[in-house]
Structure formats: C-alpha cells, structure tokens
TORNU-995262 format. One record per residue (C-alpha): x, y, z. Coordinates in Angstrom, 2 decimals, padded with zeros to 5 digits. Example, Ala and Ser with C-alpha at 12.3 -4.5 7.8 and 13.67 -1.06 7.14 Angstrom:
2
      east     north        up
    012.30   -004.50    007.80
    013.67   -001.06    007.14
//
This chain:
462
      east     north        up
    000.00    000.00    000.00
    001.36    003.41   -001.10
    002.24    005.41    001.98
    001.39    009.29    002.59
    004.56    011.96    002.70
    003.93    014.34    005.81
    005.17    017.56    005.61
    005.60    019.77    008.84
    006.92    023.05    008.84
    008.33    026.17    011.27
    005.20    027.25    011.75
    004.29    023.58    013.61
    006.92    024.03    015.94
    006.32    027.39    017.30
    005.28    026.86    021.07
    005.55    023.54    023.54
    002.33    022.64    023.05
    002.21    022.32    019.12
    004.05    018.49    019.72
    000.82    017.06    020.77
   -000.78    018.46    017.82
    001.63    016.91    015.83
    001.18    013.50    017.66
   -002.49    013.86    016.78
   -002.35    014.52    013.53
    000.15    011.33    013.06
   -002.71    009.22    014.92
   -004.66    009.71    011.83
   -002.69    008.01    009.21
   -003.61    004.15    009.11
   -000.29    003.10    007.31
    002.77    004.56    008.98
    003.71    008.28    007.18
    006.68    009.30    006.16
    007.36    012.54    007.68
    009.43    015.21    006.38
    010.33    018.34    009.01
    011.56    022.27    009.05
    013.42    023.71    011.79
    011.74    024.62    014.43
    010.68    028.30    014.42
    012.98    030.88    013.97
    016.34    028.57    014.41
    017.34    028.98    010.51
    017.24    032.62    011.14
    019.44    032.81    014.52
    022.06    029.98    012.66
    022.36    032.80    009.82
    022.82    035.50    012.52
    025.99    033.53    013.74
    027.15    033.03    011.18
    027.13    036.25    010.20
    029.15    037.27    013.40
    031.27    033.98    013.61
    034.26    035.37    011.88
    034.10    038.47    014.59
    032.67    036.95    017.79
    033.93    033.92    019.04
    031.70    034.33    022.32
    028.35    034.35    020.31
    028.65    031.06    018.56
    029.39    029.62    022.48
    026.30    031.48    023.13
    023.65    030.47    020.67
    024.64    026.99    021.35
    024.36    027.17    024.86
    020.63    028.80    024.19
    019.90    025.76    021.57
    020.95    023.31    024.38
    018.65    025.07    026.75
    015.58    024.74    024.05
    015.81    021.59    023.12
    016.36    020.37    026.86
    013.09    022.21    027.85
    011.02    020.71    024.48
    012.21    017.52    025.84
    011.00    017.89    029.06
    007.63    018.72    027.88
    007.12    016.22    025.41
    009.14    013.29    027.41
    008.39    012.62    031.24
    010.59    009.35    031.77
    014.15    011.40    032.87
    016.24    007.93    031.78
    014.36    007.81    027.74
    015.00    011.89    027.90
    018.57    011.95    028.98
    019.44    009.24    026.00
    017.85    011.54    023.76
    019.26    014.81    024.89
    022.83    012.96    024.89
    022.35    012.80    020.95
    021.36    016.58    020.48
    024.12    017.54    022.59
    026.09    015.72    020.28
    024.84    017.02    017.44
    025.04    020.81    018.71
    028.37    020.11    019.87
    029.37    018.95    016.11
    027.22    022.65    015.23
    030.20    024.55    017.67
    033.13    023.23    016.35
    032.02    023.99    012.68
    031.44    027.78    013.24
    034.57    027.69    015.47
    036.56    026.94    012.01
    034.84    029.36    010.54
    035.98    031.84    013.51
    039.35    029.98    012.86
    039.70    031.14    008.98
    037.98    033.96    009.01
    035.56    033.33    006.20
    032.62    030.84    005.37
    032.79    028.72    002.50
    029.50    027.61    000.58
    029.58    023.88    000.84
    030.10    024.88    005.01
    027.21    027.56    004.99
    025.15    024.69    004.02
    026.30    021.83    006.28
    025.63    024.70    008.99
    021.93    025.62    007.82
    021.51    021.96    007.49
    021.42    021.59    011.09
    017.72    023.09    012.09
    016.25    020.26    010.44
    018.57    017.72    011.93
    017.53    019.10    015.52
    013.77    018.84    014.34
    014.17    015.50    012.86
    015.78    013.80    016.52
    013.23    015.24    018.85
    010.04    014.59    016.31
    011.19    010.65    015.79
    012.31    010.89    020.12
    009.01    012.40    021.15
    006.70    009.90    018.25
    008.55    006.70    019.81
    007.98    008.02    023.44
    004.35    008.14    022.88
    003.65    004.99    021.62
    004.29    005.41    017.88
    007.06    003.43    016.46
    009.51    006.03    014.95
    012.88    006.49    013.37
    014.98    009.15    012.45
    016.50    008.79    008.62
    018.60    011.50    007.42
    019.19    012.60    003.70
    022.45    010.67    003.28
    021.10    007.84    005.06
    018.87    007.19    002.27
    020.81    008.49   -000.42
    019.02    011.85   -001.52
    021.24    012.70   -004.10
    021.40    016.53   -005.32
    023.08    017.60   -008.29
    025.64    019.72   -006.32
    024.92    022.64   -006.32
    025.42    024.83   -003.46
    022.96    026.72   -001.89
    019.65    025.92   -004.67
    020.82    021.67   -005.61
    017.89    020.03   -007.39
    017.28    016.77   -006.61
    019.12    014.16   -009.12
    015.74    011.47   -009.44
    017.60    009.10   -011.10
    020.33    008.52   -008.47
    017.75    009.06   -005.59
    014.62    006.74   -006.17
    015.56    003.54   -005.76
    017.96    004.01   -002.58
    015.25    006.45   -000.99
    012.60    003.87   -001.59
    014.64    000.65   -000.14
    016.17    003.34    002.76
    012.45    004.03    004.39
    011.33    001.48    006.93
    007.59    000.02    006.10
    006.71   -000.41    009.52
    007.45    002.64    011.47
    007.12    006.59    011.07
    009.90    007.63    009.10
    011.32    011.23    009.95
    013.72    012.71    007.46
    015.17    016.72    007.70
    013.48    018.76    004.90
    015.77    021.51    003.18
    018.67    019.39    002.01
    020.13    016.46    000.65
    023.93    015.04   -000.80
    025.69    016.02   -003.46
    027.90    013.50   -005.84
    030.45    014.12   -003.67
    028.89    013.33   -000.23
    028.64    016.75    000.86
    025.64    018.38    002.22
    024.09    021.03   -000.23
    020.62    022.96    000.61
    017.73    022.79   -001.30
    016.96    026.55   -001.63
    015.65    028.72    001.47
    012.36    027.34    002.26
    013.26    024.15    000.67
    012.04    021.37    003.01
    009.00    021.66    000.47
    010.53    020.67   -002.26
    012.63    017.88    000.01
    009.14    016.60    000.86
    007.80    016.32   -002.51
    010.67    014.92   -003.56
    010.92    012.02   -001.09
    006.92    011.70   -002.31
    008.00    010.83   -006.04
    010.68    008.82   -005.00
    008.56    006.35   -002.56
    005.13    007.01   -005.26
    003.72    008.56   -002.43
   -000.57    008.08   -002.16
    000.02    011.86   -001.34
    002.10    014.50   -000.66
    000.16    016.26    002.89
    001.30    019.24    004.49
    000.01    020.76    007.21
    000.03    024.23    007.67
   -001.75    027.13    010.45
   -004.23    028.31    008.09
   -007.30    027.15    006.28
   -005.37    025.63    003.43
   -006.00    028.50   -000.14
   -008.08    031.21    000.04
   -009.22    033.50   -002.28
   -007.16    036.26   -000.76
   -004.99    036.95    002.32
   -007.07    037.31    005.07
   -005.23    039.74    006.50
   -005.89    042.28    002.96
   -009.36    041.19    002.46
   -012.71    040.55    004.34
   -015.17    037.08    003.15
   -012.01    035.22    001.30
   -013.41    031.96   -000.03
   -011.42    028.61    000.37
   -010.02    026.74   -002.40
   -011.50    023.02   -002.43
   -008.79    022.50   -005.79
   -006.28    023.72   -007.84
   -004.36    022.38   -010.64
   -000.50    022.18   -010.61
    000.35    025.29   -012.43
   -002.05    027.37   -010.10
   -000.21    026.20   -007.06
    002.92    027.16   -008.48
    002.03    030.35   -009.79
    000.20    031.42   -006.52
    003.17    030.70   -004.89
    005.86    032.28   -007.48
    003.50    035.32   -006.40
    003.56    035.76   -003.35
    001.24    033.05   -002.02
    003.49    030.97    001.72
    001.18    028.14    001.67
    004.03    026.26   -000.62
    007.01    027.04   -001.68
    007.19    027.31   -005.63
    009.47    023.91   -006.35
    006.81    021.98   -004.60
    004.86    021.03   -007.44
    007.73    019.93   -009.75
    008.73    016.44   -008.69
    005.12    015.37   -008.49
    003.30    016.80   -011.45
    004.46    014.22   -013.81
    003.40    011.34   -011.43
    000.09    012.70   -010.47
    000.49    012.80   -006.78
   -001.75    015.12   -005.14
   -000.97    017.80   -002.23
   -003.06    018.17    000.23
   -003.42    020.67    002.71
   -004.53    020.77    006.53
   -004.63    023.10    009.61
   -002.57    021.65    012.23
   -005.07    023.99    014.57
   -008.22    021.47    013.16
   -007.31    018.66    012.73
   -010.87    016.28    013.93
   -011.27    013.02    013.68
   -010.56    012.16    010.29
   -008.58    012.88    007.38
   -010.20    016.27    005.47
   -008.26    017.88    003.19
   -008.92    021.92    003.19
   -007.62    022.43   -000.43
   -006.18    019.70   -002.95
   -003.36    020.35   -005.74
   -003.67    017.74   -008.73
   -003.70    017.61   -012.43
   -004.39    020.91   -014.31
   -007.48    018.81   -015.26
   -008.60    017.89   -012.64
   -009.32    021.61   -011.49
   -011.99    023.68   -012.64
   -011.08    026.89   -014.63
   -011.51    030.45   -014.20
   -009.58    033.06   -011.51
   -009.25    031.12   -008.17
   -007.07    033.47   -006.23
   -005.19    037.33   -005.83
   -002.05    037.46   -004.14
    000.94    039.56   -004.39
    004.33    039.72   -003.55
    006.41    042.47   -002.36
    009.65    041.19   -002.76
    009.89    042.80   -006.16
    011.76    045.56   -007.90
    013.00    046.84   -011.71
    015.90    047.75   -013.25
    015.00    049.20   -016.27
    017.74    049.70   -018.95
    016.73    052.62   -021.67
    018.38    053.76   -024.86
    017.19    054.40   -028.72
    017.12    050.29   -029.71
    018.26    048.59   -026.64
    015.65    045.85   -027.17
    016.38    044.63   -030.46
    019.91    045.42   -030.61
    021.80    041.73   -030.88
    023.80    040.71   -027.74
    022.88    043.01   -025.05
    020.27    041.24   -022.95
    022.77    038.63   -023.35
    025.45    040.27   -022.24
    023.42    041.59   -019.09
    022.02    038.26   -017.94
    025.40    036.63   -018.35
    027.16    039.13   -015.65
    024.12    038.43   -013.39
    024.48    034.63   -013.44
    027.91    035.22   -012.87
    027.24    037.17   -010.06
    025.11    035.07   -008.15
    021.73    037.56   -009.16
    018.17    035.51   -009.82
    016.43    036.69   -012.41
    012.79    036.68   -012.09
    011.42    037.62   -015.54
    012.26    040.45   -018.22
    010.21    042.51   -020.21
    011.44    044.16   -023.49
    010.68    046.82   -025.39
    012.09    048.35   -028.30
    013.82    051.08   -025.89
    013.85    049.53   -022.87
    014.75    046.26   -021.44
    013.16    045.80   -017.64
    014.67    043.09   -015.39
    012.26    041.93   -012.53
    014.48    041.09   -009.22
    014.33    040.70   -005.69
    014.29    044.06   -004.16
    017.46    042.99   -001.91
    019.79    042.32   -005.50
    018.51    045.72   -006.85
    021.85    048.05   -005.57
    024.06    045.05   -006.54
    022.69    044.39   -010.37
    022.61    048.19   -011.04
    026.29    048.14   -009.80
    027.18    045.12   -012.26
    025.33    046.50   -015.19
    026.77    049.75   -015.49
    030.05    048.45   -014.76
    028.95    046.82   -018.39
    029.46    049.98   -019.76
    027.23    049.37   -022.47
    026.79    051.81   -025.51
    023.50    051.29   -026.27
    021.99    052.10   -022.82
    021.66    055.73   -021.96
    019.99    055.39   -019.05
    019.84    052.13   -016.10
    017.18    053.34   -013.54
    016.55    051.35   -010.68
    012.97    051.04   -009.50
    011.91    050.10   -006.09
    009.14    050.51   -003.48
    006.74    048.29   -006.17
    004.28    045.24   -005.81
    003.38    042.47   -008.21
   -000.45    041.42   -007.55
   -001.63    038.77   -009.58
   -005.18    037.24   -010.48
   -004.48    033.49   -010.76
   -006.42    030.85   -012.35
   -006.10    027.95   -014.88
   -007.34    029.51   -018.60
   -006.60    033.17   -017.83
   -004.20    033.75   -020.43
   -006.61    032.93   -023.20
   -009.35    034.90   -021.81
   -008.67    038.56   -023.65
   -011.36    039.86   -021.24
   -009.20    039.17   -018.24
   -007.22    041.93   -018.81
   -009.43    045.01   -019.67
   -011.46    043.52   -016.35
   -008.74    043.57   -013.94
   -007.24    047.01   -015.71
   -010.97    048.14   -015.07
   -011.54    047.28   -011.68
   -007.83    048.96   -010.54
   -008.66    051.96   -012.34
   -012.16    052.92   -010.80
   -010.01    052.75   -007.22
   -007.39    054.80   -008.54
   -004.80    052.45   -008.49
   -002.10    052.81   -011.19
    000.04    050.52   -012.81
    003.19    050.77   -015.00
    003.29    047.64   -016.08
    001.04    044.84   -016.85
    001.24    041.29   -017.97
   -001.56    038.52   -019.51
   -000.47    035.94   -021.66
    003.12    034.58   -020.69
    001.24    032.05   -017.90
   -001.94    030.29   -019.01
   -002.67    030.47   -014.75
   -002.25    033.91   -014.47
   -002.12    037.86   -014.92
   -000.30    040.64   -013.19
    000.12    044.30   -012.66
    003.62    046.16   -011.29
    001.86    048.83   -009.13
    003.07    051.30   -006.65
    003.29    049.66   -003.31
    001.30    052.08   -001.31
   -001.35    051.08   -003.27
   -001.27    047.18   -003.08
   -003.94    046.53   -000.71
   -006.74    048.95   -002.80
   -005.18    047.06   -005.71
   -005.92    043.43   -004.14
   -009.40    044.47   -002.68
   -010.13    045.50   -006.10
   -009.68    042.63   -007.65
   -011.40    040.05   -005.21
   -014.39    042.33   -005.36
   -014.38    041.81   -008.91
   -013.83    038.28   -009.54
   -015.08    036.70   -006.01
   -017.51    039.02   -004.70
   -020.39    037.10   -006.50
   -019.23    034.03   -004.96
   -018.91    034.85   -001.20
   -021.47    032.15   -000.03
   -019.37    029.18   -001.25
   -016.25    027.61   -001.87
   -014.40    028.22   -005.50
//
C-alpha cells in the first residue's frame, strides 16, 4: 500500500504545546507516514545570525549553542516525562550541537565561510527537528525512526545553496532506505551532493525535500500541514469574506506561490506533477477526527477553470535599462544576464521593449545588479534606472491567459479605485495575470480585484 509523505513546517513548531498536535495529527494516518520536518521556528534565522558574526565573535557562537541546548532540553522535558528515555535523547542533540560549535569555530578559525560549510551549517535546524520529532513519536507509543538525507541516499546535483534533486540517483535508494513499519522522519531543506557533501535545497526548501521524497517512494500523497485554512481566495489579512479553495491544478499552485502566495514554496509542485500525486493541505489547529483535506493540488485537469485566487508579492523591484534600440539590438540582454548569473543575481522575468529592457528582481539584488550592469558599460543604454518601493499582484487561475477579457477587467476594476500601474502582464502564464503597481497602493489594488472576480461568490467555496 502506497504510503502518505507528511510535511511539517516552522510554523508547527512554534510553542511547547504544538508536539501534541503533531502527535495527533500522526494518529490519523492508518499506514505509517513518512514525515518530512523544518526547523523549528525561527532557528534557521538565529544559525544565519551567527554566522554572520562567527568570523568576529567567538563568544556568540558559544552562546547560541548554549541557548539551543537550553531549548531543546526544555522541548524535551515537555514532550518526554521518563528522565532515563529523555537523557538518552538529549545525549544525541548535545552531540549534534556540539558537532554545530566546532564547525562555526573553524569558521571563527579562517575567518571566512565557504558555501559547501554555509550549508552543512543551515543543514542543522532540520537535523535538531528530525531527533526530537522521531524521540518524542517513539515516546508516545508510535514506532519512529529518524532517517537522514544521506542515510537514504538523496542525491542533489551539487549545487550549493539551490541543488535540485538528481531522481535518477535518488529513487531507488530512498525507496529501499524508508522502513515500512514505522514513522519515518527525514530533515526537509537538504540532501547530498555527488560528492557526499551536504548542499541545501533553496531557502524554504524542506517543500521541495518533501515532494521529492513523495516521487521517490510514489507517495498516495504529498500532505502538508500548515496554520491556516489551506488556499483562500485572498490573504485574510488584505481582504474581508475570502473563499477557500477546495482544488487547484498544478500550475495554479505554483504560480500562486511564485507570487507571493506561503502556503508552498514554488518547487513543490515539480517532482510530483508528472506522477500525479496530489498535495493536500490541513490546519494543524483542526485537525478532527478524520482525514479532510482543506484544499487539494492535482492535475491541471482535474481543477476547474476560471480566476481562483489574488495574491501579491512584495519582494519585487525593476531595473530598467533605456536607450534608442536597446531591445532589439543583438547581444545586449545577453550580455546583461550573463554578468548576473555570474554574479550570483536571480532573475525573475524580463520585459522588453524596443527602448527599454526591464529586469524583474528581488528588491534585496537591486543596488548590486545596477552596480554590475553599469560596470557593463554598455553603448546602447543611456539610461539604467533602478525602481523600487513596487508590488506584483496577480489574479491566478487555470485559462486566464486565453481569456482577452481578463485583462481590460482587472485594468478596469484597478482603475475605478485609482490604483495605477506601470506595467502589466496577460499571456506569458496560461494560470495567471499581473500588474507592477506602486506599493502604497497594493492593498486597494488586491481588494479590487477580489471584489471583482469573487464578490459574486462569497457564499461558497471556488
């Protein structure tokens, strides 16, 4: 019988109590799940911080060690009553933290971090998680095991920082590495390069870990449980009488999350689209009796069509290159994108023009890829202006981009509120449309929109 992949992230491991929803929502599964964890809130963040400081402040990386001891003593102490069962497990995160210290120590040592040891240090959130979940599941009566990424051979391509999974070296050793009979608990966010070495999946990755470990073992399902009421129509938090999402097709999922959407993060989709698996999605806060998926991600076909969602993203900002020509003149977009790869700078998308050339970026690489293009010294570009303090917000659903209407509604419903845009998008996604507005205007802009496409449809689901 194909078993479930169980996905819990940061936001499951925020206070003591959030274990025994956890144990809960494990009761649940008749066939023993395969679970897949993040770090427990807020630890990624604080290993960054040190490391940051490591090369300076040999007393902080003592500290923040010291503190991670302390946490993990108290969540065991919560979660684990017998002192004999909780001392053998503390014994192996003391370890494990101790192995933590000595690595930013030789960082302190040399004075720099390299990449392969910036990920063997981020690595180590999930390795935390993974021993105390698997500890605190056997303690209470579920068998457990811990299996880490190079136990089972979860092979990456190698690439530091943002590795892909390598399927073909990975399935069958992942497969034959997961015990049938107990809960399996693997660390999300990384996995082994070709040369043994740890390499991270991307920030935010234990996702993508998850649904990878899914098409590897031909999962019945790929489940992740969140703190919210799986996809709504809107954020909450921007607009009153959001409808849930009961399904979505593949390419909505990852669109709404490309744009802004944190219910997934946007590689999720990619190992399992080609196998069918589903994702489904539950509130750790509700989780009943039974199994009831809030929202379900599966085949484009499966899903009805039409707008399902707005979202937006803030993490956004232009650097527009002008001159007479610049967007037809051979060799300089590829001139431009080369330095940036070179760099280290992600491209999100670029939109040409016959005098202009706009590169979409995170806001944080703006200062840096202005820097490295006019250091290009390029004749044809008169002008590089960077652009910041923008929003994307984006109408998502499966067929948009060959409904014409789409566009004159949504450029409609933004203009009667006064919100302006600069520039505006229909047609490159099939799932979805999008307008670069000013950011003080991004919640009139969102409102807008759900009053337009989801107003008539407050009294059910979508």
């Amino acid at each position: 019988m194909a078993r479930c992949v169980v996905k819990f992230g940061g936001s499951n491991f925020k206070a003591a109590g959030d274990m025994a929803k956890i144990l809960k929502a494990v009761r649940l599964y008749n066939t023993p799940p395969i679970i897949v964890v993040s770090a427990f809130y807020g630890i990624t963040n604080e290993l960054i911080a040190v490391m940051d400081s490591s090369a300076q402040d040999e007393t902080e990386i003592r500290r923040m060690t010291d503190r991670l001891k302390t946490m993990k003593r108290e969540s065991l102490e919560a979660h684990i009553e017998d002192s004999k069962a909780r001392e053998a497990v503390y014994i192996k995160l003391r370890s494990r933290l101790d192995d933590l210290s000595r690595v930013l120590l030789g960082t302190h040592y040399i004075g720099e971090i390299p990449p392969f040891i910036r990920d063997r240090i981020l690595s180590f959130g999930e390795r935390l998680s993974s021993l105390i979940v698997a500890a605190v599941l056997e303690y209470h009566g579920i068998p457990a095991i811990e299996r880490l990424p190079e136990d089972i051979g979860l092979i990456t391509d190698g690439e530091e920082g943002n590795a892909a999974v390598d399927f073909t070296a990975s399935e069958k050793s992942v497969a034959a590495g997961l015990s049938a009979d107990k809960v399996c608990v693997i660390p999300g966010f990384y996995g082994v390069g070709p040369d043994g070495r740890i390499t991270l999946l991307g920030r935010g990755g234990s996702d993508y870990s998850a649904a990878a470990v899914a098409r590897c073992v031909s999962a019945e399902a790929l489940d992740v449980w969140k703190d919210v009421d799986g996809y709504l129509s809107a954020d909450p938090g921007s607009v009153e009488n959001t409808r849930r999402i009961a399904r979505l097709g593949y390419s909505e999922a990852a669109e709404l999350s490309y744009f802004g959407a944190r219910i997934l993060h946007p590689r999720t989709v990619e190992p399992l689209e080609d196998r069918s698996i589903p994702v489904r999605i539950f509130n750790i806060n509700d989780t009943g009796e039974e199994l009831t998926p809030l929202s379900v991600i599966g085949p484009d076909a499966d899903a009805p069509k039409g707008p399902k969602s707005v979202t937006y993203t803030d993490d956004f900002a232009v650097l527009t290159l002008a001159g007479a020509g610049v967007g037809i003149k051979p060799g300089i977009l590829a001139k431009v994108t080369g330095a940036l790869d070179r760099s280290g700078i992600n491209i999100k998308s670029v939109v040409t023009s016959q005098t202009a050339i706009n590169i979409y970026l995170s806001e944080a690489d703006l200062d840096r890829t202005d820097e490295v293009v006019r250091s290009l010294d390029l004749a044809a570009v008169s002008h590089v202006i960077p652009r910041r303090d923008l929003s994307i917000v984006a109408l998502v659903g499966d067929g948009l981009g060959e409904a014409p209407e789409v566009a004159e509604g949504m450029m409609e419903a933004m203009d009667k509120r006064g919100v302006r845009f600069t520039i505006f998008s229909v047609g490159a996604s099939n799932a979805a449309a999008y307008a670069v507005i000013p950011r003080s205007q991004r919640e009139e802009a969102v409102r807008a929109l759900h009053d337009r496409y989801f107003y008539a449809v407050k009294d059910r689901e979508i």
